[in-house]
C-alpha positions as CSV (number, residue, x, y, z in Angstrom):
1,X,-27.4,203.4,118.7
2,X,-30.8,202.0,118.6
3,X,-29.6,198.0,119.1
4,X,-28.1,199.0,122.2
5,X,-30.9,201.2,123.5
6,X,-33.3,198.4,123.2
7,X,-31.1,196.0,124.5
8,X,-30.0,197.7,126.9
9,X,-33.7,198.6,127.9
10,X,-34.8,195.4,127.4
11,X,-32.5,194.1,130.4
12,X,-33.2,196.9,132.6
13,X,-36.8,195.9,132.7
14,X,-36.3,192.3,132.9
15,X,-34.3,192.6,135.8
16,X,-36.7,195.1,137.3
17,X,-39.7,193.0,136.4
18,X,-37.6,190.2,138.1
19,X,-36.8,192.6,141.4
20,X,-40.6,193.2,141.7
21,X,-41.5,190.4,141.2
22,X,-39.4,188.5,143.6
23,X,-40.3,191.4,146.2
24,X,-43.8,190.6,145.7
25,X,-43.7,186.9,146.2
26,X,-41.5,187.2,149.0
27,X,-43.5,189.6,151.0
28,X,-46.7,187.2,150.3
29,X,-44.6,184.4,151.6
30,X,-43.7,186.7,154.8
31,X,-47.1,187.7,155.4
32,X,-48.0,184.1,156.9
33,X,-44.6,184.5,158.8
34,X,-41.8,182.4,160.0
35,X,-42.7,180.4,162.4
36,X,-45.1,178.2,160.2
37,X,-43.8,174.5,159.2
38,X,-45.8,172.4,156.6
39,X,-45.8,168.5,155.6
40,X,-46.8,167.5,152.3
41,X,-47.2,164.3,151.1
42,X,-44.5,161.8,149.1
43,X,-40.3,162.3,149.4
44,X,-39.2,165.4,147.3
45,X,-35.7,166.4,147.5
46,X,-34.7,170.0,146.8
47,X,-37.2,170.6,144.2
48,X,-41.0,171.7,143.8
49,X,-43.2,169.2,145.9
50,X,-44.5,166.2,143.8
51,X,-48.0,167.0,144.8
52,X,-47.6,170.6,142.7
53,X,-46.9,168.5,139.8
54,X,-50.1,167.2,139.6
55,X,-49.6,163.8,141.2
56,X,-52.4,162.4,144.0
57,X,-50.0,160.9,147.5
58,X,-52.3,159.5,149.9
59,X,-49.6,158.8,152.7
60,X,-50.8,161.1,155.4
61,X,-53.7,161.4,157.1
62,X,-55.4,162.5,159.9
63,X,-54.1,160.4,162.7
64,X,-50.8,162.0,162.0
65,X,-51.7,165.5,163.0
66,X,-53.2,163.7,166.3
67,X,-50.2,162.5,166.9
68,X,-47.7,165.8,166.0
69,X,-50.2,167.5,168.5
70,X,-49.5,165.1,171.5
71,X,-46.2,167.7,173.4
72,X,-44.6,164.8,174.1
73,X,-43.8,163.9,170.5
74,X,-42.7,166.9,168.8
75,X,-42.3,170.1,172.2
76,X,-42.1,173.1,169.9
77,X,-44.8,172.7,168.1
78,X,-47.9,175.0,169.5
79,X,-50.7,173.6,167.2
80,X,-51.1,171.4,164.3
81,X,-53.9,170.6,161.4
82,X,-55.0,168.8,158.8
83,X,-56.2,170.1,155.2
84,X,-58.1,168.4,152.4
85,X,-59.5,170.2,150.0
86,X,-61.7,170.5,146.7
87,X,-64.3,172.6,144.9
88,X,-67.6,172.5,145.2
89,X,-70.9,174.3,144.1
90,X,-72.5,175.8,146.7
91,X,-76.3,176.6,146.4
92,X,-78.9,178.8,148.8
93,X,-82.7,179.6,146.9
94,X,-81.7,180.8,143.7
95,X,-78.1,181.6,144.1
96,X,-75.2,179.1,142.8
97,X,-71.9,179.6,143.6
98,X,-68.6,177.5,142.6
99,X,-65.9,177.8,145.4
100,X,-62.8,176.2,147.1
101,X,-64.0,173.9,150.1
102,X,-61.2,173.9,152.8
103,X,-61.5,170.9,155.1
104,X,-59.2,172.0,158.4
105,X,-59.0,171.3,161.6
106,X,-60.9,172.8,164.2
107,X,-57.8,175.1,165.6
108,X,-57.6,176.6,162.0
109,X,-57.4,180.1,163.8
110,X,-54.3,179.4,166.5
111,X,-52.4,178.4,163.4
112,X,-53.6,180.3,160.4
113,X,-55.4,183.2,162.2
114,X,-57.9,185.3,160.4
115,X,-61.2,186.5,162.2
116,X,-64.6,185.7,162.5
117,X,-66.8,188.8,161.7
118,X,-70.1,186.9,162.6
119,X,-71.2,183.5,164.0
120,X,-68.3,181.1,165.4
121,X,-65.9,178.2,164.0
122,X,-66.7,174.8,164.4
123,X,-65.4,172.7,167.7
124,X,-63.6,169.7,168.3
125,X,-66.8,167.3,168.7
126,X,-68.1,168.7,165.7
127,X,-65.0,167.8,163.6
128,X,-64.8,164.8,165.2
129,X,-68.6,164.0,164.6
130,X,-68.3,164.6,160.8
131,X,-70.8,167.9,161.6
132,X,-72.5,169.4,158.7
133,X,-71.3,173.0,159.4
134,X,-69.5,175.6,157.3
135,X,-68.1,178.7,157.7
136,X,-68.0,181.2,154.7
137,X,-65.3,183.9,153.6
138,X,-66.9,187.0,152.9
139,X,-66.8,186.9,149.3
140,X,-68.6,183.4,149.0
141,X,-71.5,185.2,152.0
142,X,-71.6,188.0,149.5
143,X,-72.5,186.3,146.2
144,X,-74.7,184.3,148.7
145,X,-76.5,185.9,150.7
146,X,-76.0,189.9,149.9
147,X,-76.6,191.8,153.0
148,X,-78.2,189.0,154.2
149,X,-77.7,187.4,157.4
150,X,-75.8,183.9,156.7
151,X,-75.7,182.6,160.2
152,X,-78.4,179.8,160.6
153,X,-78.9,179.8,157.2
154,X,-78.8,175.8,155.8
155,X,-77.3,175.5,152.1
156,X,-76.6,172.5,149.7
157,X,-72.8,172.0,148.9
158,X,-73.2,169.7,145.8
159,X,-76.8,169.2,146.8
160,X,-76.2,168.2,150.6
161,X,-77.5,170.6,153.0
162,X,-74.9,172.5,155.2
163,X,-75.7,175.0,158.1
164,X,-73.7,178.2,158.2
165,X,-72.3,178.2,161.6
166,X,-69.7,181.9,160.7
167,X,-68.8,184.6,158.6
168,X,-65.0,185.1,158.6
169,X,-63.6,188.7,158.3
170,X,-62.3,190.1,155.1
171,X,-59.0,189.4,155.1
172,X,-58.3,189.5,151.0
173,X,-55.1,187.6,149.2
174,X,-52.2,186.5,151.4
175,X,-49.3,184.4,149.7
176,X,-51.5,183.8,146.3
177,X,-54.7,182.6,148.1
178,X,-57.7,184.6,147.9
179,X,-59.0,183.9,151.9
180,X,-62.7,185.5,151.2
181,X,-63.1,183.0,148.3
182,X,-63.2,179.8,150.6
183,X,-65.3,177.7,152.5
184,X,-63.9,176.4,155.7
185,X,-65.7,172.9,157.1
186,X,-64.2,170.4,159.2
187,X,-61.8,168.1,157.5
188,X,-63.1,165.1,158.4
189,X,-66.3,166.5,157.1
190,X,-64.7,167.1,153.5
191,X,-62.8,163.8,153.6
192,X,-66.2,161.7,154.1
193,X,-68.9,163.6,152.8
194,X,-67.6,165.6,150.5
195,X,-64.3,163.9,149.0
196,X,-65.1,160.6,149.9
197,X,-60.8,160.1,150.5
198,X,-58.9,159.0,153.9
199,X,-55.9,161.1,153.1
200,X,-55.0,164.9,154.0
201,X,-53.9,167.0,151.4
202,X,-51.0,169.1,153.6
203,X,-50.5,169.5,157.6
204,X,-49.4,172.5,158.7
205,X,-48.4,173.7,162.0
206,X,-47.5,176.5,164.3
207,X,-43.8,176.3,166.6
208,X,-43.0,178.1,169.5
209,X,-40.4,179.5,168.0
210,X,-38.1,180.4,164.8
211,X,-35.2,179.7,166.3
212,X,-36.5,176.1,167.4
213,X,-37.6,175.3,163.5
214,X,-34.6,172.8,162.7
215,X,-35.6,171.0,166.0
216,X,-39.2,171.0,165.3
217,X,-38.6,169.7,161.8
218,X,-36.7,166.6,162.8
219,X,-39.4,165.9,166.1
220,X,-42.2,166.1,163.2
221,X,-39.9,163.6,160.8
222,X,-39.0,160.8,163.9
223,X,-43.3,161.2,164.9
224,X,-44.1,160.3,161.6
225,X,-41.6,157.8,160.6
226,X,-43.2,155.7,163.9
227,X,-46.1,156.6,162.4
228,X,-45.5,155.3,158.7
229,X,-43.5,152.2,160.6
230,X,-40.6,153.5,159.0
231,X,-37.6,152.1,160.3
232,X,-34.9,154.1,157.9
233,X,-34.0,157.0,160.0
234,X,-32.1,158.3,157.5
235,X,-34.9,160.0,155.8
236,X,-34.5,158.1,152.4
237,X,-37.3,155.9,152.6
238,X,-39.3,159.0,154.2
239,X,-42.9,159.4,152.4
240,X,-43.2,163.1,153.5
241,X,-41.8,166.0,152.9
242,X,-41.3,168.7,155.3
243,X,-40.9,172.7,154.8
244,X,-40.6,175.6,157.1
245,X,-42.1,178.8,155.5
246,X,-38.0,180.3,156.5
247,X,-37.1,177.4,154.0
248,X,-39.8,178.3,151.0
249,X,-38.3,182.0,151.1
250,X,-35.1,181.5,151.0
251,X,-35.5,178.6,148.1
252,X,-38.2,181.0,146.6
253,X,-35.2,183.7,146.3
254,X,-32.5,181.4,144.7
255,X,-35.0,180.1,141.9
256,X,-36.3,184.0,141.4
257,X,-33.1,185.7,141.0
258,X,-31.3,183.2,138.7
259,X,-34.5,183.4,136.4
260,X,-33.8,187.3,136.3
261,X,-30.4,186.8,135.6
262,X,-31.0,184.2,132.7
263,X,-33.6,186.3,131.4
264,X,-31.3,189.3,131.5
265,X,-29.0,187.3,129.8
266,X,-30.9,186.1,127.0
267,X,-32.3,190.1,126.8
268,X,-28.2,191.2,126.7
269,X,-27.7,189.1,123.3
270,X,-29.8,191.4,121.4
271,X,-27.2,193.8,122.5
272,X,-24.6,191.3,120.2
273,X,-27.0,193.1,117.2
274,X,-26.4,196.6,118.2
275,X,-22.9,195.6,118.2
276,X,-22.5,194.4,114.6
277,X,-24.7,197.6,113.7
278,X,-22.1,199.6,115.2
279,X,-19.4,197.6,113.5
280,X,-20.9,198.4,110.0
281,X,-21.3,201.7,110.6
282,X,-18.3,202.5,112.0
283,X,-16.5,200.7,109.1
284,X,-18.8,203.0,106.9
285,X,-17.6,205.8,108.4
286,X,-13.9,205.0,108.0
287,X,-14.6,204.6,104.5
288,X,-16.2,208.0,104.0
289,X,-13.0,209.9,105.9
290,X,-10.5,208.2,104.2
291,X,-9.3,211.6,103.1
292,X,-9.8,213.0,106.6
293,X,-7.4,210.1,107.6
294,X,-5.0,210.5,105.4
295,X,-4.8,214.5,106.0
296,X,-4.5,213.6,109.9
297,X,-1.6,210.9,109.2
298,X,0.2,213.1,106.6
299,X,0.4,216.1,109.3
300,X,2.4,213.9,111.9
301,X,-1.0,211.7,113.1
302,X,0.4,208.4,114.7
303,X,-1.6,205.2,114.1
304,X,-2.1,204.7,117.7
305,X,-3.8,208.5,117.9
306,X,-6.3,207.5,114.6
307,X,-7.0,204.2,116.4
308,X,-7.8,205.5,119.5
309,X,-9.9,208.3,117.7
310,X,-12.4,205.8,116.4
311,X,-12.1,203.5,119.6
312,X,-13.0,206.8,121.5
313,X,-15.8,207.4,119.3
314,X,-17.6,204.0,119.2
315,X,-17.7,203.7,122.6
316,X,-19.0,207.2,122.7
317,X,-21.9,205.7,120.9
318,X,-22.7,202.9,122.5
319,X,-22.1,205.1,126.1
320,X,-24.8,207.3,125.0
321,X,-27.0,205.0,123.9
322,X,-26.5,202.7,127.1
323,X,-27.6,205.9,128.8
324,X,-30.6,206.4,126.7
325,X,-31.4,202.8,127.3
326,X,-31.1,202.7,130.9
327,X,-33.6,205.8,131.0
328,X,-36.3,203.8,128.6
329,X,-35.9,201.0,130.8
330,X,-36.6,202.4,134.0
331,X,-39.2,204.4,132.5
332,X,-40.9,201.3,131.1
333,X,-40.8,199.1,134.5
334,X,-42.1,202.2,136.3
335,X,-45.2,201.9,134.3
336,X,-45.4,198.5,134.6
337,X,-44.7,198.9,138.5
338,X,-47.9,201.3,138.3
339,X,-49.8,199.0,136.2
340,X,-49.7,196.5,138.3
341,X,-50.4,198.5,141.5
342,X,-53.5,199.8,139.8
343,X,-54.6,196.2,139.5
344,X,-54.2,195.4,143.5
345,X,-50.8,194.1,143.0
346,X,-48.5,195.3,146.2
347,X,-45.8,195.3,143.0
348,X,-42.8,197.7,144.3
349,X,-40.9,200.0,141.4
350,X,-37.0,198.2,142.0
351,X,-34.7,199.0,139.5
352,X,-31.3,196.8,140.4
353,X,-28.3,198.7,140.6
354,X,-26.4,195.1,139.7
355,X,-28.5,196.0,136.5
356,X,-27.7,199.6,135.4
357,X,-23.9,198.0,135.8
358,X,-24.2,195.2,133.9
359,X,-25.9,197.3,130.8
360,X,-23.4,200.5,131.0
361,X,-20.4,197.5,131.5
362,X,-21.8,195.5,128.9
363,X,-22.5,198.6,126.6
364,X,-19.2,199.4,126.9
365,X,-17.5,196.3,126.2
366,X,-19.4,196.2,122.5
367,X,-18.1,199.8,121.9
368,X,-14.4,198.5,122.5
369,X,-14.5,194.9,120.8
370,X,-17.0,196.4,117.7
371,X,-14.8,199.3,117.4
372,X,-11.8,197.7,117.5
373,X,-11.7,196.5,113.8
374,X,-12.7,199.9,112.3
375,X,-10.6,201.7,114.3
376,X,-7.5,199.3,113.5
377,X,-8.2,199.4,109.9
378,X,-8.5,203.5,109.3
379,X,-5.2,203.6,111.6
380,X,-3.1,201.2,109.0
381,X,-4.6,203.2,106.4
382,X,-1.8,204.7,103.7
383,X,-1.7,208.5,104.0
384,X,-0.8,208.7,100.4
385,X,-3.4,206.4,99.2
386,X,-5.8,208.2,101.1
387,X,-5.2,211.4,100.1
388,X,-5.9,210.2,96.6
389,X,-9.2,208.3,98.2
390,X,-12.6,209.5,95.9
């Protein structure tokens, strides 16, 4: 029984691992909602982004967001901006700090949110002056400044001075990034001062509405075509690729479940080992009641009543230890649910149903097709000749 209660067990956690996991993702993804559309640069199809791949596109850049912003061009669309970003050290007296520097647009907040908890955020001029501003996440003002104030305080960001214009308001991890971690700056700041590049990393942008996303992604794809001077309106030659956040979960979901259900899958051929184990023993065990078998057959015993007596009890076994395995399993991905609770995870304790079915279905199965040959060997056994059996 053990093969199949670690098998067995090793699905059941997979597949939860896979539930939680999924469920924490997702509800990442959700937290920056629905109504959110983003354009990255360079053509990608169905698959990850080429810039996740580690590849540099420098095909948009900022006079593209001016131009998504203009209502006539794309109507849904309540408010878009630019990003570029990079890491930088950041120093004040004798503190040093290593960060992520955000360069975005001055309406970072209508499309983004978060909230100041000191200070204020940089305005258009300043963006468009190349201003030497910054506004800090509250992690970056603590390992800064302490209980310090930071507003009006001027500090080097790899040794240029900056003035801290705001404190933003602890607003902690949201879809994998840690928000108190950064520093926020205008983007044209970052492109020239910092960077030293014309291009934007992403644009992201705001709509009026879910229901008006499909709209809102073919307004943003005809703006910037014009804007590229691409003439291909089929979106083949396109050198963008657009994504509504709607779009990421539901891709997000596919890609998550079938990697439970292959990992589940790969975990269910250890159950193949339990299998042959049960095979062995079970031809072990016709071999030791022989004379039992023989007894039973010479007292009226059919073969179909012997064979079904050894089918019966190897799927017994591997029944009980299915159940056995099911409870290790879901004992195991609780603890791992907790374990990664107690670590700040928001990691929920799913155990699928689809699961527990395949591993009792599957447990089952191995009882019948292992058992099969014992049981079809001790039913053609000679009563005679196993009566005589030593």
């Amino acid at each position: 029984m053990l093969g199949i209660i670690i098998g067995v067990a090793a699905v059941i956690v997979i597949m939860a691992i896979g539930a939680g996991a999924q469920s924490l993702i997702l509800s990442q993804l959700e937290s920056f909602g629905t109504d959110l559309v983003g354009v990255l640069p360079g053509k990608s199809e169905d698959g990850p982004p080429v810039t996740l791949m580690g590849i540099s596109i420098t095909t948009l850049t900022y006079d593209d967001v001016d131009e998504l912003n203009k209502p006539k061009n794309v109507p849904h669309l309540l408010s878009a901006i630019g990003y570029s970003n990079g890491q930088a050290t950041l120093n004040w007296r004798a503190y040093e700090y290593s960060t992520s520097v955000n360069g975005v647009g001055y309406n970072y907040q209508e499309v983004e949110g978060g909230e100041l908890a000191d200070g204020r955020f940089f305005t258009a001029s300043e963006q468009k002056g190349l201003a030497r501003v910054v506004v800090l996440g509250q992690t970056v003002k603590q390992e800064l400044f302490g209980d310090n104030s930071a507003i009006g305080q001027n500090i080097k960001i790899n040794k240029r001075a900056f003035e801290v214009i705001g404190v933003m308001k602890e607003r902690g991890t949201v879809a994998f990034q840690d928000y108190d971690d950064m520093v926020f700056m205008p983007v044209t700041t970052v492109q020239k001062i910092i960077l030293g590049v014309n291009h934007l990393n992403m644009i992201r942008g705001k709509i009026d509405d879910e229901a008006n996303l499909e709209q809102t992604i073919e307004d943003i794809a005809a703006t910037l075509r014009a804007n590229h001077d691409i003439k291909d309106q089929s979106g083949a030659s396109d050198d963008f690729t657009i994504r509504g956040s709607a779009q990421a979960l539901e891709m997000l979901g596919t890609i998550t479940d079938g990697l439970s259900y292959f990992l589940a899958a790969m975990a269910a051929l250890s159950l193949l080992v339990g299998g042959i184990g049960i095979m062995n023993i079970m031809l072990i065990r016709v071999a030791e009641r022989t004379r039992e078998i023989g007894l039973r057959k010479a007292v009226g015993a059919t073969t179909q009543a012997v064979m079904s007596q050894f089918l019966v009890e190897s799927v017994a076994i591997t029944f009980t230890g299915g159940i056995i395995g099911i409870i290790v399993g879901s004992l195991l991905a609780f603890l791992i649910a907790i374990t990664a609770q107690y670590l700040g995870y928001d990691w929920p304790f799913i155990v699928p149903l689809s699961g527990i079915a395949l591993a009792v279905t599957v447990s089952i199965a191995i009882g019948l097709i292992f058992g099969l040959y014992p049981a079809k060997r001790a039913s053609k056994l000679n009563p005679i000749e196993a009566l005589r059996y030593e």
